[in-house]
TORMI-671170 format. One line per 4 residues: for each residue x, z, y of C-alpha. Coordinates in steps of 0.25 Angstrom, whole numbers, always signed. Each point is the difference from the previous one (the first is absolute). Layout:
X Z Y; ... $
// end
This chain:
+303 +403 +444; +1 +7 +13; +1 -11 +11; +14 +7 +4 $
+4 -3 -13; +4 -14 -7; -1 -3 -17; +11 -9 -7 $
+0 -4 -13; +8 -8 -10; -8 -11 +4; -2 -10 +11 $
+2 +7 +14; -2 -6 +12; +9 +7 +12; -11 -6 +10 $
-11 +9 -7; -9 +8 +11; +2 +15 -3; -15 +2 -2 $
+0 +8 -12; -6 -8 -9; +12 -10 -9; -1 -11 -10 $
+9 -4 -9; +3 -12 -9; +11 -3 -11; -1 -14 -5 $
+12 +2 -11; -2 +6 -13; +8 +16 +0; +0 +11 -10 $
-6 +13 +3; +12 +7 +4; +2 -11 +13; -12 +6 +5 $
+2 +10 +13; -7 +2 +12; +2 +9 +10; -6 +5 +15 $
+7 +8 +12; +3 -2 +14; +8 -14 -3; +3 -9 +9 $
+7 -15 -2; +15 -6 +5; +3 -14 -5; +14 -2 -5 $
-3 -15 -2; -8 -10 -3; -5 +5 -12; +5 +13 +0 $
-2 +14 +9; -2 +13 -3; -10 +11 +1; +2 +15 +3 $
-4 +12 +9; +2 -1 +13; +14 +9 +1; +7 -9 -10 $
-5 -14 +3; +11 -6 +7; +12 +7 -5; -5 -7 -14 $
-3 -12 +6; +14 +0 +5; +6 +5 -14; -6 -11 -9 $
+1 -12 +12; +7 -8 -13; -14 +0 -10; -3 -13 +6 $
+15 -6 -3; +0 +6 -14; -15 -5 -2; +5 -14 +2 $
+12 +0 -7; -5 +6 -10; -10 -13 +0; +12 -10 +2 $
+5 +7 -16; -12 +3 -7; -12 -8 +5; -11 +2 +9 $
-5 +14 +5; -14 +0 -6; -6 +11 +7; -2 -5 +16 $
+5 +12 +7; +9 +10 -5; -2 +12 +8; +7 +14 +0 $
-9 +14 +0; +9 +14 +6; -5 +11 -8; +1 +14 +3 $
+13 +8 -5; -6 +5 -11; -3 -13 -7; +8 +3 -14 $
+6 -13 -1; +7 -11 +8; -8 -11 +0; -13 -6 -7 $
+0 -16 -2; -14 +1 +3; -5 -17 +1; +2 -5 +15 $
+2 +16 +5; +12 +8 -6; -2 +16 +2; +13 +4 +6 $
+7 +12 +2; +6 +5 +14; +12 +6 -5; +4 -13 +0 $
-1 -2 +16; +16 +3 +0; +3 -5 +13; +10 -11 -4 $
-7 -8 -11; +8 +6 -11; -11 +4 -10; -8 -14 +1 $
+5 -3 -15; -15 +7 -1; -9 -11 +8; +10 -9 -8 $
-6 +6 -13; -14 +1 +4; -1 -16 +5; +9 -4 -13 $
-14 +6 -8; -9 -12 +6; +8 -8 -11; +4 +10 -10 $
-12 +10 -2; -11 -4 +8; +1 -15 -4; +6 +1 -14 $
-3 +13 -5; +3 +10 -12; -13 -1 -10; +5 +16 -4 $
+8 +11 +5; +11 -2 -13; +2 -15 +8; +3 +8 +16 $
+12 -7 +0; -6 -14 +2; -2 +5 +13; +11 +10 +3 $
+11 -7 -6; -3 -13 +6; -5 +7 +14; +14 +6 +0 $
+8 -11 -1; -9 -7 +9; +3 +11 +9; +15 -2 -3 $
-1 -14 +3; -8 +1 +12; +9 +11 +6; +10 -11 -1 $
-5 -10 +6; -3 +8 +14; +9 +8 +2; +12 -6 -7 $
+8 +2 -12; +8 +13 +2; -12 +8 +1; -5 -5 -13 $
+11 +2 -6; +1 +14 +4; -16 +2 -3; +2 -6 -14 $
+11 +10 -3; -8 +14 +5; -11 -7 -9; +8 -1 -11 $
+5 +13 +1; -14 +5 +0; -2 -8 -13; +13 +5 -8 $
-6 +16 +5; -10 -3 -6; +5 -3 -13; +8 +10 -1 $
-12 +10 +2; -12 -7 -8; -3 +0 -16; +5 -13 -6 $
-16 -6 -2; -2 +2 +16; +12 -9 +2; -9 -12 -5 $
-5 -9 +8; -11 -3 -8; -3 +14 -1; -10 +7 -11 $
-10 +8 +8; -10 +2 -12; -6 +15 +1; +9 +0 +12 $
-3 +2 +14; +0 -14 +7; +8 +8 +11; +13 +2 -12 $
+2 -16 +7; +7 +4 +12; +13 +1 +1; +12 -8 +5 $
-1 -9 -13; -12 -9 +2; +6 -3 +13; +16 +0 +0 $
+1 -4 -15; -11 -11 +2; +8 -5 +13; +13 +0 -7 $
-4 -7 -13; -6 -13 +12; +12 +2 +6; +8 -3 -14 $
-10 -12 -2; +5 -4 +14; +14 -1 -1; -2 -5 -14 $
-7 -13 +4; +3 +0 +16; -6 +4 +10; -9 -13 +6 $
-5 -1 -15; -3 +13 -2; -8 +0 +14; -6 -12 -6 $
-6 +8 -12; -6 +10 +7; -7 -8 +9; -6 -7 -12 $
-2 +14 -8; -10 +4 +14; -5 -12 -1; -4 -2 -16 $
-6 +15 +1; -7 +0 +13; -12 +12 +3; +3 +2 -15 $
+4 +13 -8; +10 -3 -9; +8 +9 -10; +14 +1 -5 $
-2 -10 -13; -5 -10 +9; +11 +1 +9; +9 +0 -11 $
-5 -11 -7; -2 -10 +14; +15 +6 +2; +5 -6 -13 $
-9 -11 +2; +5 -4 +13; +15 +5 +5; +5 +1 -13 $
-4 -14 -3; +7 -4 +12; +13 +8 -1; +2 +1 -17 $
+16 +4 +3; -2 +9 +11; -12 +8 -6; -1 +8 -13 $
-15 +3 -4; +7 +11 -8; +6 +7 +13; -14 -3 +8 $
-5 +9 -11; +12 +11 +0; -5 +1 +15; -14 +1 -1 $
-1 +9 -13; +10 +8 -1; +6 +12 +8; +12 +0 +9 $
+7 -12 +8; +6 -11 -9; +16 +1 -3; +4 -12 +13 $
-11 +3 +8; +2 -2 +15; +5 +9 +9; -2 -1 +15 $
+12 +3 +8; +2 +2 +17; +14 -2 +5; -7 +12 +13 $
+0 +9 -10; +13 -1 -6; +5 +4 +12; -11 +11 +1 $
+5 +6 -13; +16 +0 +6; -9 +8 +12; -6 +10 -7 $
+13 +2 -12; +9 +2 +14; -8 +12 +6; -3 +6 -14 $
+17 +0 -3; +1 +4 +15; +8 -11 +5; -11 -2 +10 $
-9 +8 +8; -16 -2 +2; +2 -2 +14; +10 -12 -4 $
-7 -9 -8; -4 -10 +8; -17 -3 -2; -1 -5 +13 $
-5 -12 -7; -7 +4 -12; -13 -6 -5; -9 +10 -6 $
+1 -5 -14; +18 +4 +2; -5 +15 +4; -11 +1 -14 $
+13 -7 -8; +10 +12 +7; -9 +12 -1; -7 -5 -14 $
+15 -1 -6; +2 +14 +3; +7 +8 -10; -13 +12 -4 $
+7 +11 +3; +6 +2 +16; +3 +11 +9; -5 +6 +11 $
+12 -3 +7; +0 -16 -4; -15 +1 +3; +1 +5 +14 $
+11 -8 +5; -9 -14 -5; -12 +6 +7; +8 +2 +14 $
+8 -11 -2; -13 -9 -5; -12 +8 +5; -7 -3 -14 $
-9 +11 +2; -6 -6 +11; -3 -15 -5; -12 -6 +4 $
+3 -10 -12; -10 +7 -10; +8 -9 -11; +15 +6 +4 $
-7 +15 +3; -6 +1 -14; +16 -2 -6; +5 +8 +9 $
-11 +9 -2; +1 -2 -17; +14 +4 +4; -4 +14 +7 $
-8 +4 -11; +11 -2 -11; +11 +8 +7; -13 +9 +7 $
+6 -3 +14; -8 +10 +8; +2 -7 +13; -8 -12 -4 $
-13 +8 -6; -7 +0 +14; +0 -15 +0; -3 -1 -13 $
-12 +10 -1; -4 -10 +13; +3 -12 -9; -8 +4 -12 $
-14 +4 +10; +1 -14 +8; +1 -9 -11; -7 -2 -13 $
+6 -12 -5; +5 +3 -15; +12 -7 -1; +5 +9 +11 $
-5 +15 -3; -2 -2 -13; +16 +1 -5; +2 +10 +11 $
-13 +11 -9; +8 -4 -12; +11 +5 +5; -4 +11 +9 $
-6 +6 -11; +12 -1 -9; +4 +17 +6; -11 +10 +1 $
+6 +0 +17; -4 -16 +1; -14 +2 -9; -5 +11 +12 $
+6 -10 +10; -7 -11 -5; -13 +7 -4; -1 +5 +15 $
+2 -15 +5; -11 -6 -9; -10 +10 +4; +1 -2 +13 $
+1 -16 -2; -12 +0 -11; -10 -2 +8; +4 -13 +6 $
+7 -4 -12; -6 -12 -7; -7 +6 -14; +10 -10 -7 $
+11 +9 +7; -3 +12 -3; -3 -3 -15; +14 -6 -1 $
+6 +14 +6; -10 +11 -3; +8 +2 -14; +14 +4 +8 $
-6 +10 +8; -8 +7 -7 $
// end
């Protein structure tokens, strides 16, 4: 490379190494293709801990050092539950806005997002996600795309699990439950075959696996076994399951049958094999299911019904001490249809327009869009140019380009955007603009 410029890789990386153009890289464990990533820029290097630090331009290295301080804290409890980290380090990469995901559980360096870079730690469930894939994805991995939920489901509840063990049980609670949500809109929108976790993708495109089912069904379904058998046991399982099928690719049969042959054995009263099935194979949530629940957001919901009766003002709920995760449950609760009027006095009284939380500005901004709220539009054409991540413009081209008035809105944002979009952006958006 240039000798201004340093390389990386999904690989061994030594923060030490002389920037002299010329990089080496090593990767004693077996990975699958898809693990492999390399990138080059103007990087530079910022510990985080004894195994763990973060790379990034210049601009954003600190405030993302100072946003995931806790990977080290999650990386050993996550070691404390589920046995060793086998990777050495586990560094974090900053990519550039337009990087169309969140994160990449690339071995030993996770691509990262900066939309994430929130200020107050909010939106870290994402590094949570990415580590939680050194066990379920990068060490035990799907052997087909039908099988994603190996390492979605299980990375998800991991992520859950995690969450909870750092930041405490409230927040988990309230994460568990926009996830859940999440799941149950999904279902509610998806043919009956794409609610299967086992999912049958021949003559499909491989991409027909992504949706909220491989990750939220496959989360609650553990979660079930968990409060089936307990807790401690359950744990215990999965630290055996990593374990028996380390730096292997194993498929949903096999799963199924070590599952039968190993919990089930165990716990013969608490676990039906005829439910296991149910979950896996056919579409929906099984009748009993869990349901998360969040005492905050009972009290959000008595927030939100107050001001929409009119019993209470905006500028009276009190928020002063609301997490991000109570803003996404008050504005992604919204009735579809508002005013003007109601939306102007929760803007002054809340300055949603202006968030810098790219997580709250895109439900505020889905918001806009679906009652065309013209005094959100200039924020929202910036929104749309700055960042390329799909899960955040994505819902908004769909829905811009529900009226002829959004589709010329939104064509004239993505081609001004296009040329620093990702080509994985702009193939997911093209078709809603043109």
């Amino acid at each position: 490379t240039p000798d201004e410029l340093l390389a990386v890789m999904s690989a061994a990386n030594d923060p030490q190494t002389e920037r002299d153009g010329k990089y080496d890289f090593t990767m004693p464990q077996p990975v699958p293709s898809y693990l492999i990533a390399l990138a080059i820029g103007d990087l530079h290097f910022k510990p985080m801990g004894e195994r763990t630090g973060v790379y990034a331009e210049p601009v954003l290295l600190d405030a993302a050092a100072e946003e995931f301080a806790d990977t080290e804290s999650m990386l050993i409890a996550t070691e404390n539950t589920y046995g060793p980290y086998g990777w050495d380090r586990y560094d974090l990469l900053i990519l550039p806005p337009s990087f169309p995901f969140g994160g990449m559980e690339n071995p030993r360096l996770s691509f990262i997002t900066p939309t994430v870079i929130a200020g107050d730690k909010s939106l870290v469930s994402l590094i949570a996600h990415e580590l939680a894939h050194s066990w379920s994805g990068n060490t035990v991995t799907n052997a087909t795309w039908r099988d994603l939920w190996l390492n979605e489901g299980f990375t998800t509840y991991l992520t859950y699990r995690i969450m909870e063990m750092i930041y405490g049980h409230d927040r988990y609670r309230m994460e568990a439950v926009l996830g859940y949500q999440d799941l149950q809109n999904d279902i509610a929108a998806l043919e009956d075959n794409d609610e299967i976790l086992a999912i049958d993708l021949r003559g499909r495109n491989p991409d027909d696996v992504f949706s909220n089912i491989p990750y939220e069904k496959g989360a609650l379904f553990l979660r079930e076994l968990e409060q089936k058998v307990g807790r401690e046991n359950f744990d215990q399982f999965l630290l055996n399951y990593f374990e028996q099928f380390a730096f292997k690719s194993i498929t949903t049969d096999e799963f199924v049958a070590y599952l039968n042959n190993t919990l089930v054995a165990d716990y013969p009263q608490q676990l039906d094999a005829e439910r296991i099935q149910q979950w896996i194979f056919e579409p929906g949530i099984p009748a009993g299911a869990p349901v998360p629940e969040s005492d905050a957001f009972m009290l959000v919901d008595q927030a939100r019904q107050n001001w929409l009766t009119g019993e209470k003002a905006a500028s009276a709920i009190n928020t002063a001490n609301w997490t991000v995760h109570e803003w996404l449950y008050f504005l992604n609760n919204m009735p579809e249809q508002l005013t003007d009027e109601q939306l102007a006095e929760l803007d002054k009284a809340f300055g949603l327009t202006a968030s810098s939380n790219n997580e709250i500005a895109h439900s505020w901004l889905m918001i806009a869009v679906k009652n065309e709220y013209q005094p959100a539009y200039n924020r929202l054409h910036d929104y749309l140019v700055a960042i390329g991540r799909n899960k955040l413009v994505k819902p908004l081209y769909r829905e811009l380009a529900k009226t002829p008035e959004g589709k010329a809105f939104a064509k004239k944002a993505f081609d001004e955007a296009k040329p620093g979009y990702h080509p994985l952006t702009i193939k997911a958006n093209q078709g809603f603009v043109e």
